[in-house]
C-alpha positions in Angstrom: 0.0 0.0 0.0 3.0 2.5 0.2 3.0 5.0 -2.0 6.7 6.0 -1.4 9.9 4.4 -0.2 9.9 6.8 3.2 6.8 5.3 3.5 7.2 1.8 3.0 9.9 1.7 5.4 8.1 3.2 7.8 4.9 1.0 8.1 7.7 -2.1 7.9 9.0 -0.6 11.2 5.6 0.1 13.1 4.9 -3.5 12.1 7.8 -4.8 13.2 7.6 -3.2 16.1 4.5 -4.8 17.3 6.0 -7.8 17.9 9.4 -7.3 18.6 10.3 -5.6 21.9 13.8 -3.6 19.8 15.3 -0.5 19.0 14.6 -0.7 15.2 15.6 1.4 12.4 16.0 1.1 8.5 19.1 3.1 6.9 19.4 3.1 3.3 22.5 4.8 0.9 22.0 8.1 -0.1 24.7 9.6 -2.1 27.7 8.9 0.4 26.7 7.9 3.6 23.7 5.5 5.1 20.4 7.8 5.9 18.2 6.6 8.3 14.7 6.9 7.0 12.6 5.3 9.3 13.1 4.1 13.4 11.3 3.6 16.4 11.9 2.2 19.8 15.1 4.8 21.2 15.4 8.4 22.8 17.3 9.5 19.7 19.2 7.9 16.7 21.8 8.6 14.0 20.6 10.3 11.1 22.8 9.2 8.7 26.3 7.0 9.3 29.4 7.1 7.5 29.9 4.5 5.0 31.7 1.0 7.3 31.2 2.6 10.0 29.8 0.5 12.2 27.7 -2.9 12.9 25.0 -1.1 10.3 27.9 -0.1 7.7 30.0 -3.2 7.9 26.6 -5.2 6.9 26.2 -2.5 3.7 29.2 -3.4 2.4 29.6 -6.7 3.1 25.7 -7.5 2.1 25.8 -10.0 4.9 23.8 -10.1 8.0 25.7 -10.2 11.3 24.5 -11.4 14.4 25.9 -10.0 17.6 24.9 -11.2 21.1 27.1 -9.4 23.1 27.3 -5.6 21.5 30.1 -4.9 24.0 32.1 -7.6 22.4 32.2 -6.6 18.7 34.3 -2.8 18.3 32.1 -1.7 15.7 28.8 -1.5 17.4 27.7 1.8 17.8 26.0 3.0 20.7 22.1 4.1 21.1 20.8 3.4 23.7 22.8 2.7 27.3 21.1 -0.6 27.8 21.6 -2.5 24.6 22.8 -6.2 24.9 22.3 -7.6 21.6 22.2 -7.0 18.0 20.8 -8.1 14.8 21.0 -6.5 11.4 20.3 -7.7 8.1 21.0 -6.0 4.3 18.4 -4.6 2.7 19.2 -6.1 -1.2 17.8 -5.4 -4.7 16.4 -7.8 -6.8 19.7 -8.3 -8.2 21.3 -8.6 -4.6 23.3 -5.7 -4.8 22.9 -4.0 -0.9 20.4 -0.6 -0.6 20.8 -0.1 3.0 20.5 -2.0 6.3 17.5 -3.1 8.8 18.7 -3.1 12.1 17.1 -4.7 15.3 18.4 -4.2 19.1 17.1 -5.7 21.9 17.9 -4.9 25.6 17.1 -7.9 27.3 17.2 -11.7 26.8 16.4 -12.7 23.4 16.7 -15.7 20.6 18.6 -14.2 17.9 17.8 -16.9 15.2 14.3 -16.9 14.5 14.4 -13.1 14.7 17.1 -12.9 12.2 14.9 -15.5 9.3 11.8 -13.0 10.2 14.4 -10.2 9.5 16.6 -11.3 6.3 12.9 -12.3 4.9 11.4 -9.2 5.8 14.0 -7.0 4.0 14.2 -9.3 1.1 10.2 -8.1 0.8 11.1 -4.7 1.4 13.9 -4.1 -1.1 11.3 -5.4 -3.5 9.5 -2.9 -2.8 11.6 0.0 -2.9 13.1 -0.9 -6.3 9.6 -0.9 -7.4 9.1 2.6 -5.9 11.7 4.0 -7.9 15.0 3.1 -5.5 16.1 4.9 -2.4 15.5 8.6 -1.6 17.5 11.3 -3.7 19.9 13.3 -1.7 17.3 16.6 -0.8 18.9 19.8 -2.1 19.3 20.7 1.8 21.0 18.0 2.2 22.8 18.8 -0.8 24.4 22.2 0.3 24.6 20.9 4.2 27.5 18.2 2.4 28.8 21.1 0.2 29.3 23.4 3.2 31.6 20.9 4.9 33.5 21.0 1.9 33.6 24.5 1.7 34.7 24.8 5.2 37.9 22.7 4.4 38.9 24.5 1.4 42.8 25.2 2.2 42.9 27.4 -0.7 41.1 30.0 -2.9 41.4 28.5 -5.6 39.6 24.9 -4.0 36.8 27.1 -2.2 35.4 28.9 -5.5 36.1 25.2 -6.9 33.6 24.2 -4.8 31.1 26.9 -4.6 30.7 26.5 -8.0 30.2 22.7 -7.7 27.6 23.7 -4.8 26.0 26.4 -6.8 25.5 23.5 -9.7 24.7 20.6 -7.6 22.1 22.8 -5.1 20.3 24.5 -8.6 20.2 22.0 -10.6 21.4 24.3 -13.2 24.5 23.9 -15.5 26.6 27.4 -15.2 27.8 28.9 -12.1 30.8 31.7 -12.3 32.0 34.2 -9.3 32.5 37.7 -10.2 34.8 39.2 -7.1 35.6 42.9 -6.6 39.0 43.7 -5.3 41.9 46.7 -4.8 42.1 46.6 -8.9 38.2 46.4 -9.7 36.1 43.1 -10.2 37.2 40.4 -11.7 36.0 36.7 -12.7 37.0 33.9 -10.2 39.4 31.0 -11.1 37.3 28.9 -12.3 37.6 25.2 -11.8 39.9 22.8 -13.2 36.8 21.2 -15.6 34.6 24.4 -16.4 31.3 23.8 -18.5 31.1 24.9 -22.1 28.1 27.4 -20.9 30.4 28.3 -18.1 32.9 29.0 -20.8 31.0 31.1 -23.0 30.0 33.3 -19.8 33.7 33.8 -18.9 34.8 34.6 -22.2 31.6 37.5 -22.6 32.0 39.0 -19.4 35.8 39.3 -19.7 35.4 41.0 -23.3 32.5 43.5 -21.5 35.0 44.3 -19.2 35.5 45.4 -15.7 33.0 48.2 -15.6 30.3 45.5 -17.0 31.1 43.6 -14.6 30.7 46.7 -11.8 27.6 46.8 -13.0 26.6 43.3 -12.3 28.2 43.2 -8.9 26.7 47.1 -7.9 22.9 45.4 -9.1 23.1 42.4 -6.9 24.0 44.5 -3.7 21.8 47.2 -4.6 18.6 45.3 -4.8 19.2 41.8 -3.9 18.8 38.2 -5.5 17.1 38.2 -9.1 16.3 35.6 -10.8 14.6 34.7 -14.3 10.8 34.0 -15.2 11.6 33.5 -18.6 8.7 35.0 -20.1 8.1 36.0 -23.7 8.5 39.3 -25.0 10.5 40.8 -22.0 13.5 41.8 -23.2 16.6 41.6 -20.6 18.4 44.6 -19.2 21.0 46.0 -20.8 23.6 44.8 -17.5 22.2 41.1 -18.5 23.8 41.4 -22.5 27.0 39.5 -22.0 25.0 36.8 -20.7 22.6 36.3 -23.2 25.0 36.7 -25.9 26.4 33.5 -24.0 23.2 31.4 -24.6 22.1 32.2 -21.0 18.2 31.8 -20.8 18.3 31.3 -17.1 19.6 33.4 -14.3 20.0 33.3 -10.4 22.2 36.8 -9.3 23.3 36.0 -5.8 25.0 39.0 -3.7 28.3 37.5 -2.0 29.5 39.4 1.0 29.5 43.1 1.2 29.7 45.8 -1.6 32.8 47.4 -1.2 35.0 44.2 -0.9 32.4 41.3 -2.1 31.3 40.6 -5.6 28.1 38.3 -7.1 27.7 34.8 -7.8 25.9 33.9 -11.0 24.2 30.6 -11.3 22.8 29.9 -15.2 21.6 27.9 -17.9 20.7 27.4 -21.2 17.2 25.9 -20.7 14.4 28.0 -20.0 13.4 27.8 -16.6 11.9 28.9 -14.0 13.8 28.7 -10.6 11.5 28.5 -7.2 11.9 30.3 -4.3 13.7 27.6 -2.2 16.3 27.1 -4.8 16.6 31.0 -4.8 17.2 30.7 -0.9 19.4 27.8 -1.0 22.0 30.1 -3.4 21.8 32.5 -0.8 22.6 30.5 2.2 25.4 29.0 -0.2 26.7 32.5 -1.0 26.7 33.2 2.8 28.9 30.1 3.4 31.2 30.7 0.4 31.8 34.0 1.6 32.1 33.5 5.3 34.9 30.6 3.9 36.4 33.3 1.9 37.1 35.8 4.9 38.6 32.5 7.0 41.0 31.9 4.3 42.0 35.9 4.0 42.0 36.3 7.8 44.2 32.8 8.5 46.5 34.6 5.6 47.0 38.1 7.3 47.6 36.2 10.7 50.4 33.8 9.2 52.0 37.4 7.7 51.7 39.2 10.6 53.5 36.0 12.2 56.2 35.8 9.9 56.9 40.0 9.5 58.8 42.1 11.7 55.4 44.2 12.9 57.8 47.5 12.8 59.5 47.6 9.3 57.1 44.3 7.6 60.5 42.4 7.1 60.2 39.0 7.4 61.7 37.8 10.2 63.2 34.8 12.6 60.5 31.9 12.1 60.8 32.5 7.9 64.9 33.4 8.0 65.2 29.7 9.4 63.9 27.9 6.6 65.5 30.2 4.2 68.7 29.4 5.2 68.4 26.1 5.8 68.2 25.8 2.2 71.1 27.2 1.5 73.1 26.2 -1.3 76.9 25.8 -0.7 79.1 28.4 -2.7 76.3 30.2 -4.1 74.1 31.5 -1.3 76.0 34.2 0.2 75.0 35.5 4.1 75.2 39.4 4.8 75.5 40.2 8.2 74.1 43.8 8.9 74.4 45.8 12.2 73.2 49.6 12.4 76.7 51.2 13.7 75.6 53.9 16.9 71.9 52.8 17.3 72.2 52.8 21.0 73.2 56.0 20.9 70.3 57.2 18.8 68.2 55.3 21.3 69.5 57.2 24.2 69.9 60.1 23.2 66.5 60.7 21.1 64.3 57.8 22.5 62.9 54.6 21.0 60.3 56.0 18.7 63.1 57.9 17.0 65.2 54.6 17.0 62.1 52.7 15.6 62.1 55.8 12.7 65.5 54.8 11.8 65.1 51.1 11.4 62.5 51.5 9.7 63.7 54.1 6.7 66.8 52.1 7.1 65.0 49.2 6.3 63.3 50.6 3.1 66.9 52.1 1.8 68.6 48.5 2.4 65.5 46.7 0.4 66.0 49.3 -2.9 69.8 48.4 -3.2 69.2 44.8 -2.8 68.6 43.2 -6.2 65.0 41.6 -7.4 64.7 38.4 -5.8 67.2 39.1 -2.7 66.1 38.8 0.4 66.1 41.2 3.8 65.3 39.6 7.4 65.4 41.2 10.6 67.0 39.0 13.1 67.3 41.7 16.1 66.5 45.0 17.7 69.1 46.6 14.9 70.6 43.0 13.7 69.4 42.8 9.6 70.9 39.4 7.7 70.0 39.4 4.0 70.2 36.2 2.1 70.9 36.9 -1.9 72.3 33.8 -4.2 75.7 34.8 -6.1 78.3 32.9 -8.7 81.3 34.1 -6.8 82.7 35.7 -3.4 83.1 39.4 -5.1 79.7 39.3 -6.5 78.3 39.1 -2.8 81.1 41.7 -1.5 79.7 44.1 -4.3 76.0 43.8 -2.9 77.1 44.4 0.7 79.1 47.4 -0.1 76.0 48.7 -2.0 74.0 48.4 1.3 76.7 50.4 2.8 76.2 53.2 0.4 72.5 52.9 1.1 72.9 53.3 4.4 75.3 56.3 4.1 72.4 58.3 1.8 70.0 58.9 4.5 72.7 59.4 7.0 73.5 56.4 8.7 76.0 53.5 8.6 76.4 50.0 8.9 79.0 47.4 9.4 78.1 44.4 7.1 80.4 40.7 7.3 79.9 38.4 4.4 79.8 34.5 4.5 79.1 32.2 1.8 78.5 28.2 3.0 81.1 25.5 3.0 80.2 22.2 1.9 79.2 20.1 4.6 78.5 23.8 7.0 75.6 23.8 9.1 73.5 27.0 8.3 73.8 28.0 11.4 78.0 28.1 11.2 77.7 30.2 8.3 75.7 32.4 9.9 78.5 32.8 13.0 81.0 33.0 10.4 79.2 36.1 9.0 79.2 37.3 12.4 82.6 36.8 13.2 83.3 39.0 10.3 81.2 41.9 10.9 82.2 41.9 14.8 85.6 42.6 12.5 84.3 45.2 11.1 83.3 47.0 14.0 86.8 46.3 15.7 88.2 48.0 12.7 86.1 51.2 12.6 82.4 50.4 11.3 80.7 51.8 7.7 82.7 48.9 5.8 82.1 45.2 4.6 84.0 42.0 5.1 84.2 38.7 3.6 84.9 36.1 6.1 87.2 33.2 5.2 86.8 31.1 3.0 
């Protein structure tokens, strides 16, 4: 008499039920994981269960029934209820055999396992029948849908993977075949990476919008923010607005115009296709939860990236510093990666005499000088109150003498000077003995007057 799976698996539970004092539930696969669908006889059960996990996903994917007497004996049994004793549960098969879920029995008290596990395997041979004959298990709900694609969102380690899979979402939650991020940004809006496989309609978008050009794409972005979600009816005889053009001339017929995160800083997701359509209001809503997610996702990933900068810059002249310096040299390449020693000659003095905020003045111009006479691709790290080491790759000693005696120079045209010692690695030398070896040759330098450079020994 069931008209639909839920249904059928419900009544097979209520009848069950009358006759067998259990905790009893059907799960059956949905997309990835086992849903339970219908249950009785508990304070609360699983909604759905990772695939092998447990007595209920070992019997999925083994399509054999287990019989456990003593749950506290077998590691896989999931708890329920505090009182279970014993277990019973049986596959739910197709016609064919192939497993569609689980029926699961669990009894608190004394019981004979073996007749209940015949009345079982026969009752969910009937009911797999059935469900095959209702069409197969339950599609995954479009909730459900963007509840799985937020946890993927949320894991995204990258930009590039979280507008990957917002625009998987966007597809999977709509139903429709297009979905493209326009951002805004410190240059003006631009399109998203798209994803590694982007649709031929997705295509066709990219390539329209990117020949309208940034201030089309203003447009779209200003529009969403400025009055909301739109989306399509589709009706004949209304032509589109003149901000919709590119899309049309893409073969869009269908449009959902999501705002993503705020005007100055966020941008608009579109979600398209080339049928004529008419989206409803829950699929409209959906995109905007989605949008929500992407773009709280979004700020994570910008906000984890600021706090690993800040961590790794000098907060006073945004040099990198200690934490980054120590990789850096520790891939050092012998003869070739040369190690300059810098010390700011008098800076107590200036500290003394003027105070720290003037001495914090000096580093930091100093800084900015020392960073113009280094070449592109050298690098500057602030290892101390006024201790600087940059780290530049050379062919030969003199090449690395040269560099240093430009950051003397440097240093002299804004009316300071510096004592630099220069150290390139030995085979077989520890980073850190190059380093003392720079040292060595700079404490030199200040022994011998300051405002010069020295190679150490080779």
């Amino acid at each position: 008499m069931a008209s639909t799976v839920v249904e059928a698996c419900r009544w097979t539970v209520t009848a069950l039920a009358r006759h067998a004092p259990a905790t009893i539930s059907v799960l059956l696969h949905v997309h990835d994981r086992l849903r339970c669908v219908a249950a009785t006889g508990s304070w609360q059960v699983f909604s759905t269960v990772p695939p092998k996990t447990g007595i209920v996903g070992r019997v999925y994917a083994s399509g054999e029934t287990a019989v456990v007497p003593d749950v506290a004996d077998d590691p896989d049994y999931i708890p329920v209820r505090p009182d279970v004793t014993a277990e019973v549960c049986v596959p739910v098969l197709d016609p064919a055999g192939r497993p569609i879920g689980v029926l699961d029995l669990q009894w608190c008290g004394p019981t004979d396992l073996g007749p209940w596990r015949d009345t079982a395997e026969r009752l969910a041979a009937r009911l797999g029948a059935r469900i095959v004959a209702l069409g197969g298990p339950p599609a995954e709900s479009r909730s459900e849908k963007l509840l799985r694609h937020a946890a993927a969102l949320t894991s995204a380690s990258t930009e590039w993977d979280l507008f990957a899979a917002a625009i998987t979402a966007a597809r999977d939650v709509s139903t429709l075949s297009a979905a493209v991020l326009v951002l805004t940004g410190p240059t003006g809006p631009r399109l998203g990476t798209p994803p590694a496989t982007p649709g031929e309609l997705e295509g066709r978008i990219r390539a329209e919008l990117a020949e309208a050009g940034p201030a089309a794409l203003d447009r779209l972005v200003t529009r969403a923010h400025r009055h909301g979600v739109g989306y399509t009816l589709g009706e004949a005889g209304h032509p589109p607005i003149p901000d919709h053009l590119p899309l049309t001339r893409a073969g869009v017929r269908t449009l959902v115009a999501v705002p993503v995160g705020q005007p100055d800083d966020g941008g608009v997701l579109l979600v398209a296709d080339e049928r004529l359509l008419r989206p409803d209001p829950t699929t409209v809503n959906l995109l905007e939860l989605l949008a929500g997610q992407a773009w709280s996702c979004l700020d994570r990933l910008r906000t984890l990236a600021r706090l690993r900068e800040q961590a790794n810059s000098d907060p006073l002249t945004g040099l990198r510093h200690t934490g980054p310096f120590g990789q850096r040299i520790a891939a050092a390449t012998p003869g070739r990666t040369a190690l300059l020693a810098i010390d700011v000659d008098g800076f107590k003095t200036v500290n003394d005499t003027y105070g720290h905020q003037a001495g914090d003045r000096v580093l930091v111009r100093l800084a900015r000088a020392l960073e113009r006479a280094l070449r592109h691709g050298d690098e500057l790290y602030r290892v101390g109150g006024d201790e600087f080491v940059a780290v530049i790759e050379v062919t030969r000693p003199e090449e690395a003498v040269r560099i240093a005696e430009r950051l003397n120079e440097a240093a002299r045209r804004i009316g300071r000077t510096i004592s630099v010692g220069v150290a390139l690695p030995r085979p077989g030398e520890s980073p850190e003995a190059t380093l003392r070896r720079a040292d060595q040759a700079l404490y030199a330098v200040k022994r011998h007057g300051r405002d010069a450079t020295r190679l150490a020994p080779a």
